[in-house]
C-alpha positions as CSV (number, residue, x, y, z in Angstrom):
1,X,-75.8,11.1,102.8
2,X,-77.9,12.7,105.2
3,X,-81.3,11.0,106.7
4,X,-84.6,12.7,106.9
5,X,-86.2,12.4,110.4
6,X,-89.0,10.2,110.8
7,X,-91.3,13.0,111.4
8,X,-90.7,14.9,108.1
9,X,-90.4,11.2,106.0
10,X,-94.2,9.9,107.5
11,X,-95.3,14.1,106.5
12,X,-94.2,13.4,103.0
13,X,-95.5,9.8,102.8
14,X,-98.8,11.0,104.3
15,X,-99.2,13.7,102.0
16,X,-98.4,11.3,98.9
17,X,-101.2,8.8,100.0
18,X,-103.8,11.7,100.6
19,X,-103.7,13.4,97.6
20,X,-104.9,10.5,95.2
21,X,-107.5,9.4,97.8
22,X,-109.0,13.0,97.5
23,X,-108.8,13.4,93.5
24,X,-110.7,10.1,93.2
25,X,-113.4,11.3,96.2
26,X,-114.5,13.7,93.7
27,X,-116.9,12.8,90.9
28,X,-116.3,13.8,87.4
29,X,-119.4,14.1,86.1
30,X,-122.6,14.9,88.6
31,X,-126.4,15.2,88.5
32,X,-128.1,18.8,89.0
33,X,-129.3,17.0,92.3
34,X,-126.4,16.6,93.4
35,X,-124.8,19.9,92.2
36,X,-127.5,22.2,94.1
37,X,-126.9,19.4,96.8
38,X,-123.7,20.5,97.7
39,X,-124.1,24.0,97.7
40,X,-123.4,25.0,94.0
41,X,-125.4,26.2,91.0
42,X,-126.0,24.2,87.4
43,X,-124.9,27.3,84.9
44,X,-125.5,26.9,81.2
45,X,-123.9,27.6,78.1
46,X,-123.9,28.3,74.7
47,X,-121.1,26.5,72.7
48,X,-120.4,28.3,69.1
49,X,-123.2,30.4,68.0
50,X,-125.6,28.5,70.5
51,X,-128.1,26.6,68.0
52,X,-127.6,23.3,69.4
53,X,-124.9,23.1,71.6
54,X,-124.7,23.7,74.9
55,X,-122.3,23.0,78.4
56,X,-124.0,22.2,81.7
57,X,-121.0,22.9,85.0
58,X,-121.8,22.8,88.3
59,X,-120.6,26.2,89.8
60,X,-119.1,26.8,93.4
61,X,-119.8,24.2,96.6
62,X,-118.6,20.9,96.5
63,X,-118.6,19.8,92.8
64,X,-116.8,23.0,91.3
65,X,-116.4,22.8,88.1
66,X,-117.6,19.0,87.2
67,X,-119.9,18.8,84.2
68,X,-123.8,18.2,84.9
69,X,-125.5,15.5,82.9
């Protein structure tokens, strides 16, 4: 069996580590503060025929995509 240099092996360990670490950085749910903070915009929507139900997302910048409460 061949060995992976220690250069490629600490790569793929690093890479391992970092991804977690940068999923949990970011915030599932955010404030309209803190949307329009980080450089996106609060973008609502209808749900079903719009009489009552809506979705509130942060669009673009740092919170892409998270719900706003």
């Amino acid at each position: 069996m061949r060995k992976l240099p220690y250069a490629v092996l600490t790569a793929l360990v690093v890479s391992v580590l970092a991804g977690p670490v940068h999923a949990a950085a970011l915030p599932a749910d955010v404030t309209a503060s803190q949307c329009i903070a980080g450089g996106g915009s609060v973008v609502i929507s209808a749900v079903g025929d719009g009489s009552q139900a809506f979705t509130k997302r942060c669009m673009g910048g740092v919170h892409d995509g998270a719900t706003v409460l």
